[in-house]
C-alpha positions as CSV (number, residue, x, y, z in Angstrom):
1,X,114.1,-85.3,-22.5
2,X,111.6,-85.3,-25.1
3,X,108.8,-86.7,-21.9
4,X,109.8,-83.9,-19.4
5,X,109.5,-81.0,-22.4
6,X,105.7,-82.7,-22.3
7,X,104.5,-80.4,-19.2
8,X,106.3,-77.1,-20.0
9,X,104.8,-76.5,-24.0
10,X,102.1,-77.2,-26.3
11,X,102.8,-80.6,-27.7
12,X,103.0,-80.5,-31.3
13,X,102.4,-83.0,-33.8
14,X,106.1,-83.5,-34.6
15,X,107.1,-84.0,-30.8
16,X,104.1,-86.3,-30.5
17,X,105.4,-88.4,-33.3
18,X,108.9,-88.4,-32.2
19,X,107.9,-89.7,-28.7
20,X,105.9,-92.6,-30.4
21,X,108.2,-93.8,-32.4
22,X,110.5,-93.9,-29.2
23,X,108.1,-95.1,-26.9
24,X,105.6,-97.0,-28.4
25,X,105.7,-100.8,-26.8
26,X,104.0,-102.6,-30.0
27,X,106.5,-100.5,-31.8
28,X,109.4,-102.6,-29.8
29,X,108.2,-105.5,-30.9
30,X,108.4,-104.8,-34.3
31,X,112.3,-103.8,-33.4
32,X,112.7,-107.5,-32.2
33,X,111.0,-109.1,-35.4
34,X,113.8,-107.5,-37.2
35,X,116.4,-109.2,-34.5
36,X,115.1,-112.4,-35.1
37,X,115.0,-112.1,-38.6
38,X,118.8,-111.1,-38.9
39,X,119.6,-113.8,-36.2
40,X,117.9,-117.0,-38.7
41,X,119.4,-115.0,-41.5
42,X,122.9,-115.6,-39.4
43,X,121.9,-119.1,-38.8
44,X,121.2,-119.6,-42.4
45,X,124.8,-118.8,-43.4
46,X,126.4,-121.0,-40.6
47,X,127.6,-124.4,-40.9
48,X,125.9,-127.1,-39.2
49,X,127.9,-128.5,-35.9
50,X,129.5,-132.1,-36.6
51,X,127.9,-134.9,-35.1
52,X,130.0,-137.4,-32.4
53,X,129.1,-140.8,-31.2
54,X,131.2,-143.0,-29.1
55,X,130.3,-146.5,-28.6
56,X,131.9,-148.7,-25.8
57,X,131.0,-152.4,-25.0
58,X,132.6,-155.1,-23.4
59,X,132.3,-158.7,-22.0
60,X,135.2,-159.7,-19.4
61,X,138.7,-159.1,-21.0
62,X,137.1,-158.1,-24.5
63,X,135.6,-154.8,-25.5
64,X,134.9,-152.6,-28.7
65,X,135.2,-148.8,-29.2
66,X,133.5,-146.9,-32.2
67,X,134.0,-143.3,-32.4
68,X,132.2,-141.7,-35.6
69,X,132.4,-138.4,-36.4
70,X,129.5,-137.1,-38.6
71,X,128.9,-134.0,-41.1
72,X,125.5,-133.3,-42.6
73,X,126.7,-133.6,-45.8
74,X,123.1,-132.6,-47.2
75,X,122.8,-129.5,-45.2
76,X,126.4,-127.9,-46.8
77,X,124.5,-128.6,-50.3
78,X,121.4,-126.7,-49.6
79,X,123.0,-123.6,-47.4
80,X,123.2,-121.2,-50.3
81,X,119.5,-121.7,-50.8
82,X,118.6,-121.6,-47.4
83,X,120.7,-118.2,-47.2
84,X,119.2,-116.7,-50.4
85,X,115.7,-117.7,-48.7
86,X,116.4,-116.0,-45.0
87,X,118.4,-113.0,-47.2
88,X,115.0,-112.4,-49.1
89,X,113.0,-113.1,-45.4
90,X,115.3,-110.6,-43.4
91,X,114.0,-108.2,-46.5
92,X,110.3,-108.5,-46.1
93,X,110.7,-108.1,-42.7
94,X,112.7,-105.1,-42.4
95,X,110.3,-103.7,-45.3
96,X,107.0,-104.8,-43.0
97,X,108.8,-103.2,-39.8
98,X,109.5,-99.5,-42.0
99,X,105.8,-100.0,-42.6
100,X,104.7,-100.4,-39.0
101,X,107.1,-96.8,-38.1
102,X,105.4,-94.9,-41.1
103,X,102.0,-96.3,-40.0
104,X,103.0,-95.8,-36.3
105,X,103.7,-91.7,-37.6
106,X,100.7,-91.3,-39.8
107,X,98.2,-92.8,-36.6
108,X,100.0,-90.6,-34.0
109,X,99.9,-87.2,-36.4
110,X,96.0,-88.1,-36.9
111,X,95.3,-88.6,-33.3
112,X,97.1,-85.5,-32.8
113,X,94.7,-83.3,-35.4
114,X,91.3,-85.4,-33.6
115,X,92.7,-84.8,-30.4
116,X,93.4,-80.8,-30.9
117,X,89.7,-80.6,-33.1
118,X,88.2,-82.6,-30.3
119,X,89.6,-80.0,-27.9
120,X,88.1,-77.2,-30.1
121,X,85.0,-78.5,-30.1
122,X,84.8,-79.1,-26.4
123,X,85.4,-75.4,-26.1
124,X,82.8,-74.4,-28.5
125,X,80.3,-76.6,-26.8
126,X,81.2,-74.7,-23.7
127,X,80.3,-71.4,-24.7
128,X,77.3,-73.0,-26.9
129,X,76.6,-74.0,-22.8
130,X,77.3,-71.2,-21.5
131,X,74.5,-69.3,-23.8
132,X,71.6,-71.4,-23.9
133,X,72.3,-71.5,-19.9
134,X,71.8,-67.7,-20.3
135,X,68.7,-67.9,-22.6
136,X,67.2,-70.3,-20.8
137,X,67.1,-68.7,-17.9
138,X,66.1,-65.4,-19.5
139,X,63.2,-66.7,-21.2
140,X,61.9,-68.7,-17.7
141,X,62.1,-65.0,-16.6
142,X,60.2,-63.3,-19.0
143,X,57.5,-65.8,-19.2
144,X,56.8,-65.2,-15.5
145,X,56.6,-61.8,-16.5
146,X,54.2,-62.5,-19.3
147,X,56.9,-61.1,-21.9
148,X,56.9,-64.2,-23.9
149,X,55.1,-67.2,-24.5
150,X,54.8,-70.9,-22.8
151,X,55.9,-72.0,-25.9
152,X,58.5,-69.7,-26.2
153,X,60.2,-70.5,-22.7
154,X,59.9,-74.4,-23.4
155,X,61.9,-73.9,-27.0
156,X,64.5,-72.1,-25.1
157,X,64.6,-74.8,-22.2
158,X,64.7,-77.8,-24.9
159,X,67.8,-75.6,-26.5
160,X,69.6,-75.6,-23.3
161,X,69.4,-79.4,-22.5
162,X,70.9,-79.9,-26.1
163,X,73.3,-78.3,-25.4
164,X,73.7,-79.7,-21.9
165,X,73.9,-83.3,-24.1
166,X,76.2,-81.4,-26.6
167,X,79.0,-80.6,-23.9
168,X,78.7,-84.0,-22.4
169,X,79.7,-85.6,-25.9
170,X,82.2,-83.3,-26.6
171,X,83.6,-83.8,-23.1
172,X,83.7,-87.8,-23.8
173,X,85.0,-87.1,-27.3
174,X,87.9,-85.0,-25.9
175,X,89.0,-87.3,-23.5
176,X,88.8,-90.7,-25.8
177,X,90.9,-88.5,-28.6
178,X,93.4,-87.9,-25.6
179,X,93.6,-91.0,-24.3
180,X,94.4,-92.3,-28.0
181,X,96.9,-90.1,-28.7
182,X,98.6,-90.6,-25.0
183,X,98.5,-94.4,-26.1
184,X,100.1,-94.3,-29.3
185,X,102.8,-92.5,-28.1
186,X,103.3,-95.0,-24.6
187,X,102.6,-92.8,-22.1
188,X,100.7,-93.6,-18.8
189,X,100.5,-92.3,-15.6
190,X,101.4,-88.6,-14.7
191,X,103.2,-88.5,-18.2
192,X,99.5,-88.4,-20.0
193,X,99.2,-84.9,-18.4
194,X,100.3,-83.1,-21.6
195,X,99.1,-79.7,-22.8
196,X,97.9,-79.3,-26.5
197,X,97.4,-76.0,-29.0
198,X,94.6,-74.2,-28.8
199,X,93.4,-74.9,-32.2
200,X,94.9,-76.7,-35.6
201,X,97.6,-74.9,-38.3
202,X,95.8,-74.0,-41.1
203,X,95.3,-76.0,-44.6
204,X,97.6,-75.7,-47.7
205,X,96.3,-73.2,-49.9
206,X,96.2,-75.5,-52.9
207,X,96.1,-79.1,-54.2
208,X,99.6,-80.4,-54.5
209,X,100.6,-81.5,-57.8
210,X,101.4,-85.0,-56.7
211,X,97.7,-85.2,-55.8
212,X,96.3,-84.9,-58.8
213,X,96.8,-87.3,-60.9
214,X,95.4,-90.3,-59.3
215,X,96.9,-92.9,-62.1
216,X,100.1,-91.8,-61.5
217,X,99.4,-92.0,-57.2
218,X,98.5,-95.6,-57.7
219,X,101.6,-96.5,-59.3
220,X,103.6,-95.0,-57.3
221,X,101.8,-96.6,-54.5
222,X,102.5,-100.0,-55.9
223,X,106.3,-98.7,-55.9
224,X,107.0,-97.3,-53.0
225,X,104.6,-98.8,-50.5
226,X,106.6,-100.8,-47.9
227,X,103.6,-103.0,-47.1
228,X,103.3,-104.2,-51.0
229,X,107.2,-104.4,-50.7
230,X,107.1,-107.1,-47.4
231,X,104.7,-108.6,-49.2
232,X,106.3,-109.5,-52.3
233,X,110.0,-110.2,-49.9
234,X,107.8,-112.5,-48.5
235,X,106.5,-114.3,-51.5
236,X,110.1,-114.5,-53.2
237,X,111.0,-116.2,-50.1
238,X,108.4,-118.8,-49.9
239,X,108.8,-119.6,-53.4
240,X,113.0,-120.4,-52.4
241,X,111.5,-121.9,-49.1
242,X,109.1,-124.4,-51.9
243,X,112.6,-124.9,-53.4
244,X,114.3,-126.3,-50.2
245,X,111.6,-128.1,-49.5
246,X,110.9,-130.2,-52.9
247,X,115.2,-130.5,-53.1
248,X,114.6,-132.3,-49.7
249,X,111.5,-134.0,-50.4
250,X,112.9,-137.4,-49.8
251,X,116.0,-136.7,-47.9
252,X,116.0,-134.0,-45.8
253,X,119.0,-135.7,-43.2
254,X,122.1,-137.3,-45.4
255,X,125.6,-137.4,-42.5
256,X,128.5,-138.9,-43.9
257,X,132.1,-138.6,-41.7
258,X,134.6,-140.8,-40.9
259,X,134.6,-143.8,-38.2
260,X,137.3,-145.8,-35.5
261,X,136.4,-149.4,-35.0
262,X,138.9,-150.9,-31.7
263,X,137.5,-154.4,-30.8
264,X,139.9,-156.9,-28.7
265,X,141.6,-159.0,-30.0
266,X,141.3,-158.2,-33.1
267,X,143.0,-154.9,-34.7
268,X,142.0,-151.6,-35.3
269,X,139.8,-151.2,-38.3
270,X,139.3,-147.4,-39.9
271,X,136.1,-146.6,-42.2
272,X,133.6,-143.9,-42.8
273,X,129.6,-144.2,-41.6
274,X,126.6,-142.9,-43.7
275,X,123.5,-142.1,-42.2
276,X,120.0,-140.8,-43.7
277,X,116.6,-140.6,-43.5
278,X,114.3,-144.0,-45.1
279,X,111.9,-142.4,-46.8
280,X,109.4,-145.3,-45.9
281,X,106.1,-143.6,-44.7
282,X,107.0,-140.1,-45.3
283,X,107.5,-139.4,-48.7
284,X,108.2,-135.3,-48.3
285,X,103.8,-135.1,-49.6
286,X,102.8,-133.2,-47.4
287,X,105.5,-130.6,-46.6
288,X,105.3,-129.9,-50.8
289,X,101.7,-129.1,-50.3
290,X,102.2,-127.0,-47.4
291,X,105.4,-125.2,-48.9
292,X,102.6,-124.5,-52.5
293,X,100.1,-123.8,-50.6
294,X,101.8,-121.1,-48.5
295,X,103.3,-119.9,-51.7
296,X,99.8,-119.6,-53.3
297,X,98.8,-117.9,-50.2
298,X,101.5,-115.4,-50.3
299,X,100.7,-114.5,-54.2
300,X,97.3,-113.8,-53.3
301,X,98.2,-111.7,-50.2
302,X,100.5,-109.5,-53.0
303,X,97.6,-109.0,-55.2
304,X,95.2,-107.8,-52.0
305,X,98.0,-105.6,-50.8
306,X,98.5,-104.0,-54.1
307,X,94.9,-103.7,-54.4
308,X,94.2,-102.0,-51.4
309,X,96.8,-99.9,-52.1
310,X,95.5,-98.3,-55.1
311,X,92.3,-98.1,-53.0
312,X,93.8,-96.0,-50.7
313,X,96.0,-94.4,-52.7
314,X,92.1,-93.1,-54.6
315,X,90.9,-92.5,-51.7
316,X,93.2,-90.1,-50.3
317,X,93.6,-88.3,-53.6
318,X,89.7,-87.5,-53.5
319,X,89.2,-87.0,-49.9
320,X,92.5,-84.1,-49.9
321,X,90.8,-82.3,-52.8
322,X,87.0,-82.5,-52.1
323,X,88.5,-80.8,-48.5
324,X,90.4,-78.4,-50.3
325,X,87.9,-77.6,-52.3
326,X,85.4,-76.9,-49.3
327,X,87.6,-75.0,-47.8
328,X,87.9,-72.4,-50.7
């Protein structure tokens, strides 16, 4: 519904981000980052299948049957861990996925504004055009009829091919700026033949007060960012993951259940089987140093994410006034 409305009013910058955040494909593929997220987190909390072996031999009348039935008795230990590290996962992921919507909104509303400025322009460099056209043409007039100079007629001409240049920019301009905003919001085909305002709503009249004091912006940047949020979900669950891993470093498959022995002629015999891993070549090394080292990576990614964040957070807060202030 909100497609077809597309062709019969002026798009504005609330429809456009509505329709992005319903149609945008990369935007999908967040969605299913979260489903696969919530189905490991699922898997997590599950217990492992039992393991069955059946074992026949014989030779002429004789034969043996073992039946074992096995339970990875290691796996039931280490489930609450391995759900406390997909719970905190499934968290950084949602958090990264609310980031990629707002980001998602705040690229399709600023499209939007470049698309409708770009649109302005294009009009202004169309009556710019239109009147150096005009005075050009005038002045090649009047200097055949000696009312003005050479020099004159040639600053008029030069005018009019700027502007000739100027429209063809603004033309390029407006249709990149179009095509951006058509892309953000998934649209293709007869579906990018929107209409937009004629010109952009006006600016606040003042600074809001949540703008000006930057210290206070940065923290609450670091608070309520969802991007320095994923990332530190993300580092609490390495650091469990670097738990799992070290608990397992030397046994990571321990099955224990019980086991059926028939062998003719002699009589049934009833027992239990163990099986784990020898730790012989592999002594769990390597997956501790790639479990620290993603956990050392992950800290540092918290600290860049935070740090940009404040960045921007500055960077906003100046840009917004130093506009507001040009504007008055």
């Amino acid at each position: 519904a909100a497609l077809d409305r597309l062709r019969t009013q002026p798009l504005t910058v609330e429809d456009a981000v509505q329709i992005a955040l319903l149609n945008n494909p990369g935007l999908q593929v967040s969605y299913a980052e979260l489903g696969i997220a919530q189905a490991e987190l699922m898997r997590a909390g599950t217990l492992p299948n039992p393991r069955i072996s059946y074992l026949r031999a014989s030779h002429g009348d004789e034969f043996k049957l073992e039946t074992v039935i096995g339970f990875n008795v290691l796996a039931l230990f280490t489930a609450p861990l391995a759900s406390r590290m997909e719970a905190r996962r499934f968290e950084a992921v949602k958090a990264d996925v609310a980031a990629t919507v707002l980001r998602l909104a705040a690229d399709t509303r600023l499209a939007w504004v470049q698309a409708v400025a770009a649109n302005e322009k294009l009009r202004y460099a169309e009556r710019v055009h239109v009147s150096a056209e005009a005075g050009a043409e005038l002045a090649q007039r009047m200097q055949a009829a000696g009312n003005v100079s050479r020099l004159a007629q040639l600053r008029e001409k030069a005018f009019h091919a700027e502007a000739v240049t100027s429209l063809a920019q603004a033309r390029l301009q407006a249709a990149e700026q179009r095509e951006q905003l058509a892309r953000l919001m998934g649209l293709s085909g007869g579906q990018r033949d929107f209409k937009l305002p004629e010109r952009l709503p006006d600016l606040p009249g003042e600074v809001p007060a949540a703008l000006r004091d930057v210290e206070d912006l940065q923290a609450r940047a670091l608070q309520a960012r969802l991007d320095v949020l994923a990332a530190q979900r993300q580092a609490e669950s390495l650091a469990q993951s670097l738990g799992l891993t070290r608990a397992t470093r030397f046994v990571n498959v321990l099955e224990l259940g019980p086991a059926r022995v028939t062998e003719t002629p002699s009589p049934r015999k009833r027992g239990y089987e163990i099986s784990f891993e020898l730790p012989l070549f592999d002594f769990g090394t390597a997956r501790v140093a790639r479990a620290e080292a993603l956990y050392t990576q992950a800290l540092h990614q918290v600290a860049a994410v935070a740090l940009n964040a404040q960045a921007e957070a500055r960077s906003r807060s100046e840009e917004h006034t130093s506009e507001l202030q040009s504007q008055s």
